[in-house]
C-alpha positions as a Python dict, from the first residue, in 0.01 Angstrom:
ca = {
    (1, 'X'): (0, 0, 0),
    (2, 'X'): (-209, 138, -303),
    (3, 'X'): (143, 154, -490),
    (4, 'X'): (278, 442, -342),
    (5, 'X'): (615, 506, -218),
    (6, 'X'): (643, 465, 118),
    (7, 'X'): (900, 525, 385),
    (8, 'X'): (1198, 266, 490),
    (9, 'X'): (1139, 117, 775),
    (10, 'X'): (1491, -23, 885),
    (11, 'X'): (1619, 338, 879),
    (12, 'X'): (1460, 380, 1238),
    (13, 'X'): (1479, 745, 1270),
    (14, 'X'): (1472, 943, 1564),
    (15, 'X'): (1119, 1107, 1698),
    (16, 'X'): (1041, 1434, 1873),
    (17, 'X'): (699, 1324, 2058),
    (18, 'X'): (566, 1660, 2253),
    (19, 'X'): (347, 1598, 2546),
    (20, 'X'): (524, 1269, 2607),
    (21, 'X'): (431, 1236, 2932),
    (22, 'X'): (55, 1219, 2920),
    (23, 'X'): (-122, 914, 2909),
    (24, 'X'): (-144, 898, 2485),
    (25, 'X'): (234, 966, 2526),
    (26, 'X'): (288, 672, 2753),
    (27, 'X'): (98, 437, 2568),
    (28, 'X'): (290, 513, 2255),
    (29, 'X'): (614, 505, 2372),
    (30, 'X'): (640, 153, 2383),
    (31, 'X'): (515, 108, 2058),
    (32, 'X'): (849, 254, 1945),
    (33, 'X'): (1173, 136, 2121),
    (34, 'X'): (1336, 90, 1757),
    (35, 'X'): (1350, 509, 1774),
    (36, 'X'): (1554, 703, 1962),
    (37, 'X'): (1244, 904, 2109),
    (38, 'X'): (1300, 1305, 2186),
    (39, 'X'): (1075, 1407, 2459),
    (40, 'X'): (937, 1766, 2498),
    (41, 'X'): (675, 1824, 2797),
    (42, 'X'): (666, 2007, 3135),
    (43, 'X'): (701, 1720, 3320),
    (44, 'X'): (945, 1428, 3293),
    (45, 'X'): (788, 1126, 3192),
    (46, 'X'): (812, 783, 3321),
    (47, 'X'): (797, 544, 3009),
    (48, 'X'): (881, 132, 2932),
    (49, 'X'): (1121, 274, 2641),
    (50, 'X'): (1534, 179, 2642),
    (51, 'X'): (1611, 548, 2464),
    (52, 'X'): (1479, 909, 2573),
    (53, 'X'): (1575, 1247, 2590),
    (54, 'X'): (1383, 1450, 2756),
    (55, 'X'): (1375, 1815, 2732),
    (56, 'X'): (1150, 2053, 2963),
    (57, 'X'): (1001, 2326, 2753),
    (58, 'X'): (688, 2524, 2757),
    (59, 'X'): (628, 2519, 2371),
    (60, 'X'): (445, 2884, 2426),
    (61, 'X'): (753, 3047, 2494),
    (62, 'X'): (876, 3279, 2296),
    (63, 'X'): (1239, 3082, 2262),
    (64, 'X'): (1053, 2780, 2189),
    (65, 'X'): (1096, 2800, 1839),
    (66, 'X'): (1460, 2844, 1853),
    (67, 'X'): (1524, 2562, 2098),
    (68, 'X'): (1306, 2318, 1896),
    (69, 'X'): (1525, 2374, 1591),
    (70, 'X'): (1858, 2327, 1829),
    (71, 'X'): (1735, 2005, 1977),
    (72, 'X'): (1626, 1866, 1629),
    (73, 'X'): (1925, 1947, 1434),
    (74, 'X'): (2133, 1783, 1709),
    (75, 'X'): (1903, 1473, 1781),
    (76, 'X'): (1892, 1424, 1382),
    (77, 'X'): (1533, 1411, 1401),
    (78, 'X'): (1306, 1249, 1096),
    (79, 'X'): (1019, 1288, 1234),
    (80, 'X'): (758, 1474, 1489),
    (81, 'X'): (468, 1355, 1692),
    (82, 'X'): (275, 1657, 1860),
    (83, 'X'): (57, 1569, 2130),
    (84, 'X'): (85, 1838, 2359),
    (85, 'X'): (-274, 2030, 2441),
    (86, 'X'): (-471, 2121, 2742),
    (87, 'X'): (-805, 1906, 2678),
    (88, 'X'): (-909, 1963, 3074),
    (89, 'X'): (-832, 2268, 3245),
    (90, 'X'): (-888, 2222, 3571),
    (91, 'X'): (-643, 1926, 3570),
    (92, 'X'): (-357, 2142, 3399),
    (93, 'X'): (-401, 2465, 3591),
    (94, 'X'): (-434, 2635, 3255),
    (95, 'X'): (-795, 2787, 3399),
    (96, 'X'): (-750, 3083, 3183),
    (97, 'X'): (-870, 3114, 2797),
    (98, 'X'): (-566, 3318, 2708),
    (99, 'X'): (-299, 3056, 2869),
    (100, 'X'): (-498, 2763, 2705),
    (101, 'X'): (-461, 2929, 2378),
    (102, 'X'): (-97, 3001, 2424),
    (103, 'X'): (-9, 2626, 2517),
    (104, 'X'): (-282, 2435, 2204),
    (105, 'X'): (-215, 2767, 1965),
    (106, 'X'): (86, 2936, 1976),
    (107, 'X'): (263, 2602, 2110),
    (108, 'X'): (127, 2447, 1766),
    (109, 'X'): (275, 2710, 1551),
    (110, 'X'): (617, 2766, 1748),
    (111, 'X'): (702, 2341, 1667),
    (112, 'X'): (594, 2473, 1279),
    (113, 'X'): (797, 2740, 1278),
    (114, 'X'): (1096, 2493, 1434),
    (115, 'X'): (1056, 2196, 1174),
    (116, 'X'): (1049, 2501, 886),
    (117, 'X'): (1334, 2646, 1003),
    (118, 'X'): (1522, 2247, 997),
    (119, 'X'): (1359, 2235, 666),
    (120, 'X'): (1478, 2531, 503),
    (121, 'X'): (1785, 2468, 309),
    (122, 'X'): (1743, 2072, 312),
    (123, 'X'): (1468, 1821, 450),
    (124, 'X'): (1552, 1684, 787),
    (125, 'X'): (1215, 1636, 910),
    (126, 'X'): (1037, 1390, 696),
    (127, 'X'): (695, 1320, 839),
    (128, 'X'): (456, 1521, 1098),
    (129, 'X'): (193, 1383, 1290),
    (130, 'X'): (-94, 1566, 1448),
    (131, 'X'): (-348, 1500, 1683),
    (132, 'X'): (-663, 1669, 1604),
    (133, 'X'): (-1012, 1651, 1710),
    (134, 'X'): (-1381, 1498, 1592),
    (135, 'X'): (-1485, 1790, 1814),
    (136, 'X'): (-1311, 2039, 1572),
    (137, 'X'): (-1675, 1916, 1383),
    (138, 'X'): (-1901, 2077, 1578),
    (139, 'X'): (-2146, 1900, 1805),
    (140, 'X'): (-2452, 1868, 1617),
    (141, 'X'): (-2316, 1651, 1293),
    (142, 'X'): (-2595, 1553, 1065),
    (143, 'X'): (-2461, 1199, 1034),
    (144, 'X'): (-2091, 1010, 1001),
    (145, 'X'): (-1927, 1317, 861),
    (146, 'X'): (-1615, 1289, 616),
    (147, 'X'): (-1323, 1499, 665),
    (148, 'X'): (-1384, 1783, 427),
    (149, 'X'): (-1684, 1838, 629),
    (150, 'X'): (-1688, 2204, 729),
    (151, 'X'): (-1506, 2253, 1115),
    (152, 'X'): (-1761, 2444, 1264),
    (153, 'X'): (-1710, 2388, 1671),
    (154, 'X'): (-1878, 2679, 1907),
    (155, 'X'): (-1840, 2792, 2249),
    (156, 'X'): (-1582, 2454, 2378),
    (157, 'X'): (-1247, 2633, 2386),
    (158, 'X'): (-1093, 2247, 2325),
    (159, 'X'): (-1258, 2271, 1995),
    (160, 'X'): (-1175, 2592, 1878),
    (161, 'X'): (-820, 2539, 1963),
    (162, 'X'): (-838, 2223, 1758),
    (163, 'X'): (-987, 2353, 1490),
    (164, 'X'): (-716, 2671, 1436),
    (165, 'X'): (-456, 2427, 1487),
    (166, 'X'): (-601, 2182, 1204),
    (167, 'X'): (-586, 2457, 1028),
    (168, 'X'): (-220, 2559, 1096),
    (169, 'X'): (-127, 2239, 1014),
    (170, 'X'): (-248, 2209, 676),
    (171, 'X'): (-167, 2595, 625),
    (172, 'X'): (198, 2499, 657),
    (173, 'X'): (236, 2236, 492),
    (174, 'X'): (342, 2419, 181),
    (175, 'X'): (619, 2538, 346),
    (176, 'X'): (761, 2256, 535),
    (177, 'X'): (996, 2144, 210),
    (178, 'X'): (823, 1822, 104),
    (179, 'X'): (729, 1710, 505),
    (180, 'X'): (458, 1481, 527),
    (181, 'X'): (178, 1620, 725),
    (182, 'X'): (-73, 1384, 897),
    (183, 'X'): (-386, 1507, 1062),
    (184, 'X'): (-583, 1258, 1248),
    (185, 'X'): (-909, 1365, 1360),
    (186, 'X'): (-963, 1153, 1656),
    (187, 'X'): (-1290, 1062, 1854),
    (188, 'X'): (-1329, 1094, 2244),
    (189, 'X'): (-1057, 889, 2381),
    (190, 'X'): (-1145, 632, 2641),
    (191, 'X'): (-929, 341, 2883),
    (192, 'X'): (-816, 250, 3161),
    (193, 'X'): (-678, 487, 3325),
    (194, 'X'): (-800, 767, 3094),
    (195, 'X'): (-908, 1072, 3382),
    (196, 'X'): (-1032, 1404, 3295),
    (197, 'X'): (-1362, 1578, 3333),
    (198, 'X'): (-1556, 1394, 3077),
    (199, 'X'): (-1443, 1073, 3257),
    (200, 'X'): (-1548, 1164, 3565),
    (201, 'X'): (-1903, 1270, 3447),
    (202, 'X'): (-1940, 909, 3302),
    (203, 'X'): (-1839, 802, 3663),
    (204, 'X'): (-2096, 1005, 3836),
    (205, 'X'): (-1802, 1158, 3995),
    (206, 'X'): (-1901, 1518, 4054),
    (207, 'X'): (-1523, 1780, 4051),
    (208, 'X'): (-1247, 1777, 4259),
    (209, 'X'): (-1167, 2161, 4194),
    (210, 'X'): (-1423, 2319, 4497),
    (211, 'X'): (-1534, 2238, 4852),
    (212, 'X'): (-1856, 2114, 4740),
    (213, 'X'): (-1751, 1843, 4481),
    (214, 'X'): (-1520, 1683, 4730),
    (215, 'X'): (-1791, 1721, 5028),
    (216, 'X'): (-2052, 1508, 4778),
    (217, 'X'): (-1717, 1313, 4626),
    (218, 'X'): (-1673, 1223, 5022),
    (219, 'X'): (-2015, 1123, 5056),
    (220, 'X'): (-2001, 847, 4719),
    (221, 'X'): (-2310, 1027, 4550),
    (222, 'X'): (-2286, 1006, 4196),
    (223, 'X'): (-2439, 1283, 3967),
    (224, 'X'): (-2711, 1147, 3684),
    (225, 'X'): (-2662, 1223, 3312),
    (226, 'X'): (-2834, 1476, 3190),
    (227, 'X'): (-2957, 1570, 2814),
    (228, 'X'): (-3234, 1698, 2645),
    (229, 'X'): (-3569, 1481, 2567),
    (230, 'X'): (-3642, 1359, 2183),
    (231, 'X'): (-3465, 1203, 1902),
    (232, 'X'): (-3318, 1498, 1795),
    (233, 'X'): (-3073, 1476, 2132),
    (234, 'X'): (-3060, 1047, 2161),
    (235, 'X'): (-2677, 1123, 2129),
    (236, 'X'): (-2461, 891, 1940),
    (237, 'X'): (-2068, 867, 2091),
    (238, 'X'): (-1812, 677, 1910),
    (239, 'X'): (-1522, 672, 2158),
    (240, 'X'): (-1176, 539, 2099),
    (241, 'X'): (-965, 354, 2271),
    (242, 'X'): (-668, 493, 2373),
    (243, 'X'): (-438, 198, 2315),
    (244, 'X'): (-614, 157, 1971),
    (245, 'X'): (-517, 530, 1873),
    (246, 'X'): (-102, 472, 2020),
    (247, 'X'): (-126, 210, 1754),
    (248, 'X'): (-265, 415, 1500),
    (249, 'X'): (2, 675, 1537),
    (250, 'X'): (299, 421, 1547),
    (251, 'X'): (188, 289, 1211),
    (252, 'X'): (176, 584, 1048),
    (253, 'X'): (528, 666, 1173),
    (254, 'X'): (629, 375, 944),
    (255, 'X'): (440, 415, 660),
    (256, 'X'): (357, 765, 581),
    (257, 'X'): (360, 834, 185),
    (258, 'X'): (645, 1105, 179),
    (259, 'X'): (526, 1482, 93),
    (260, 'X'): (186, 1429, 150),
    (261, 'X'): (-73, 1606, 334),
    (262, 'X'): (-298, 1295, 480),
    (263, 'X'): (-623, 1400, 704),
    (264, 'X'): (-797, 1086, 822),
    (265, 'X'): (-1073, 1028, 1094),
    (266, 'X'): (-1044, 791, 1370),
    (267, 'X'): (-1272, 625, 1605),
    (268, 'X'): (-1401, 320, 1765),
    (269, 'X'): (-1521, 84, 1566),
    (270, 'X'): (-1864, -86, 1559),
    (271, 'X'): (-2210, 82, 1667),
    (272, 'X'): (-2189, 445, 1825),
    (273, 'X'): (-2276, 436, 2225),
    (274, 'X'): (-2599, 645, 2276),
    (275, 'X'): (-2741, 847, 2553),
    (276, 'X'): (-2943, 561, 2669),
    (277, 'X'): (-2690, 293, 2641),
    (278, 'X'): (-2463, 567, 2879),
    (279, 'X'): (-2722, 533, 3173),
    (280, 'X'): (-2664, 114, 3104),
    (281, 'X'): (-2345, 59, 3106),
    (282, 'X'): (-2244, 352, 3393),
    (283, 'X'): (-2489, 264, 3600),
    (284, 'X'): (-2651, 639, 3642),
    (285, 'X'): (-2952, 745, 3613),
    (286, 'X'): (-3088, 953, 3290),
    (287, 'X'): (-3251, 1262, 3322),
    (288, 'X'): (-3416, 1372, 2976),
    (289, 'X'): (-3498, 1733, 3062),
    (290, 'X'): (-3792, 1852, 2774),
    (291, 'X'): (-3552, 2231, 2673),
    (292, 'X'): (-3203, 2210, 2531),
    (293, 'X'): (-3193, 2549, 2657),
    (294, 'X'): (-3296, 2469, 2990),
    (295, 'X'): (-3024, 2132, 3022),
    (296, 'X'): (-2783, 2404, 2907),
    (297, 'X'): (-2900, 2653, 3237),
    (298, 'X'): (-2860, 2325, 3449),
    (299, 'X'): (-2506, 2289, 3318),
    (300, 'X'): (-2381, 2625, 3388),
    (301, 'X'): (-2582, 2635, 3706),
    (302, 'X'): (-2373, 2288, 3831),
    (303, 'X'): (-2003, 2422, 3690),
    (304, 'X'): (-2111, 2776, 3873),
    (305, 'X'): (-2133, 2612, 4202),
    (306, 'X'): (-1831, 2396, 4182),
    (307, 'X'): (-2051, 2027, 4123),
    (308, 'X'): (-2019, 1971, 3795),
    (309, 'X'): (-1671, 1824, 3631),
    (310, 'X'): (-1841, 1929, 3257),
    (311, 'X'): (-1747, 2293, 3169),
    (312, 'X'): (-2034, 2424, 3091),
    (313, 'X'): (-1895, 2581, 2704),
    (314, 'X'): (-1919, 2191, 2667),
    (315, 'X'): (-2261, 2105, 2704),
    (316, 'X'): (-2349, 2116, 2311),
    (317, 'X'): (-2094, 1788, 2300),
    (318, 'X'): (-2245, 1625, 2564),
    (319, 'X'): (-2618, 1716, 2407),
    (320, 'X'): (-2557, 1641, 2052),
    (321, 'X'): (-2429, 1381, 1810),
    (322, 'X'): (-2091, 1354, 1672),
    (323, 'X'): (-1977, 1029, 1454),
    (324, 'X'): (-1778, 1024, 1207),
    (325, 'X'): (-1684, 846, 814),
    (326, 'X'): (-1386, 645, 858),
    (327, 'X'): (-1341, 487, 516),
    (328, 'X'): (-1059, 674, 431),
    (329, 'X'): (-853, 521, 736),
    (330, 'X'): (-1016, 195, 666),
    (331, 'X'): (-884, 211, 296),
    (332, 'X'): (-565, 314, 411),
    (333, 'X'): (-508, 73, 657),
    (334, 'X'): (-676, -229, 453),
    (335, 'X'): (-604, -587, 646),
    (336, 'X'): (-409, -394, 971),
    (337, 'X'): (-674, -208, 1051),
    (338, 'X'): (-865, -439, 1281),
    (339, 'X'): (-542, -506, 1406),
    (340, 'X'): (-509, -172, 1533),
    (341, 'X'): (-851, -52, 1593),
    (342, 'X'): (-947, -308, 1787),
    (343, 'X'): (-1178, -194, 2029),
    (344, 'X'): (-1558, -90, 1969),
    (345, 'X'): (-1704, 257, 2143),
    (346, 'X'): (-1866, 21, 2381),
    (347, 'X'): (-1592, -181, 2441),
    (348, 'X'): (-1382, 134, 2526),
    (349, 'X'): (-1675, 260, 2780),
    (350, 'X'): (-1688, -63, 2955),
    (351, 'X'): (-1283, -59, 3015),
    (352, 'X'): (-1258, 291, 3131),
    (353, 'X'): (-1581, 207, 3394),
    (354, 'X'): (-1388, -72, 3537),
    (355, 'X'): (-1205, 73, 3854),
}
């Protein structure tokens, strides 16, 4: 692999995985019943995996750190997956900014802090994997964006949160005593059995969280999509499949190039999905309002009244365009990559539709 050094892969070493129970976590497990896995979440998780131990920790507390470092040391683990991160509120219960940023933020720098604190007098923890976001972009990109494009998200507290924990993670690096730190910046994810609010708005399915969205919910009417007119907001969507990015992340925990810091963007592959070919393949009708600012009233007005699933702070990501470069994974990957991204944005729509 373009004649670097790369990791053993018979030494299958152990791997702390936060947020194992969610569905990314579920999906990847499997992909790695060579490792002894170490599981940190809130909730135990059901997986097809012969070794686990699970651990229930709130990674904002402020003991987290400590008990990180305890269970690494005496799990012996090489390596750490963090996937833990409140994408939908309303699911979570984590309706508050300030909690949200204590679970995405501080939770992000407490398993730092842990894997320096391993690391400090001799490397235990050899490789670090995080999950980061094409939303940590922005929502208007200009075209497929490469990743030293400036982060420059607004308003979606999702996208701030994974832009300041980007951040953390290269910050650190320095400091983590020759730890590899991979940052993949990681479309939409889509699949079966992918559910959270921007799922349900691609359903027609209005929110669960007030009286009203389960009285129309009740009722089977489906909401329409709704952007602004002209070719400025056509919107361009390159979902990923979910089982495409479990494989992505159980490659790299085999061959990661020791030391380095690695940020690479990840989506579907193919043609992006636009606003048009939404309306197609879910079957709802488009409404192409002529004022951004007045699709952006609508959206607020619909989350205000408890019909809407979208948040209204993310309307810009449902208005705009975000796609991404992806020739640095593609180079990095070279023959395995369509082995592992094997699903086009289309092709990961049409599998999450089919209920």
């Amino acid at each position: 692999m373009r004649g670097v050094n790369r990791t053993d892969t018979t030494a299958k070493p152990p791997i702390l995985v936060t947020g194992l129970s969610g569905n990314l976590g579920r999906r990847l497990a499997p992909l790695l019943k060579d490792h002894l896995l170490v599981g940190v979440d809130l909730f135990a998780p059901v997986l097809d995996h012969p070794r686990v131990e699970f651990c229930q920790l709130d990674l904002s507390q402020p003991d987290a750190p400590a008990q990180l470092e305890s269970l690494m040391r005496e799990a012996g683990v090489r390596q750490v997956v963090h996937l833990a991160f409140v994408l939908d509120p309303t699911r979570t219960g984590a309706l508050e900014r300030q909690r949200q940023w204590e679970i995405n933020v501080r939770g992000t720098q407490h398993l730092l802090d842990a894997v320096e604190r391993v690391n400090r007098k001799e490397r235990q923890v050899e490789f670090f994997l995080y999950l980061s976001s094409v939303t940590s972009y922005g929502p208007e990109l200009p075209g497929p964006v490469r990743e030293d494009h400036p982060q420059q998200p607004h308003t979606y507290t999702y996208a701030l949160h994974k832009k300041e924990t980007d951040e953390l993670c290269r910050a650190r690096h320095p400091r983590l005593n020759g730890c590899a730190v991979y940052i993949i910046r990681g479309h939409i994810f889509l699949g079966p059995g992918v559910e959270n609010f921007i799922v349900r708005a691609l359903q027609g399915r209005p929110t669960d969280r007030t009286w009203l969205g389960r009285w129309v919910q009740r009722r089977k009417w489906r909401l329409p999509l709704l952007l602004p007119g002209g070719e400025k907001y056509r919107g361009l969507y390159q979902f990923m499949h979910i089982d495409d990015a479990a494989r992505l992340m159980a490659w790299l925990c085999r061959n990661y190039e020791p030391g380095k810091l690695e940020i690479l963007n990840a989506q579907g592959r193919g043609e992006p999905v636009t606003g048009d070919d939404l309306s197609r393949l879910c079957g709802l009708p488009l409404l192409r309002l002529p004022s951004y600012g007045l699709v952006g009233l609508l959206y607020k007005f619909f989350w205000a009244i408890g019909l809407s699933p979208v948040p209204a702070e993310a309307f810009p990501y449902f208005a705009g365009s975000y796609v991404m470069n992806t020739e640095r994974l593609e180079s990095l990957l070279g023959a395995a990559y369509e082995q592992l991204i094997r699903y086009t944005a289309e092709e990961a729509l049409r599998e999450t539709l089919q209920r």
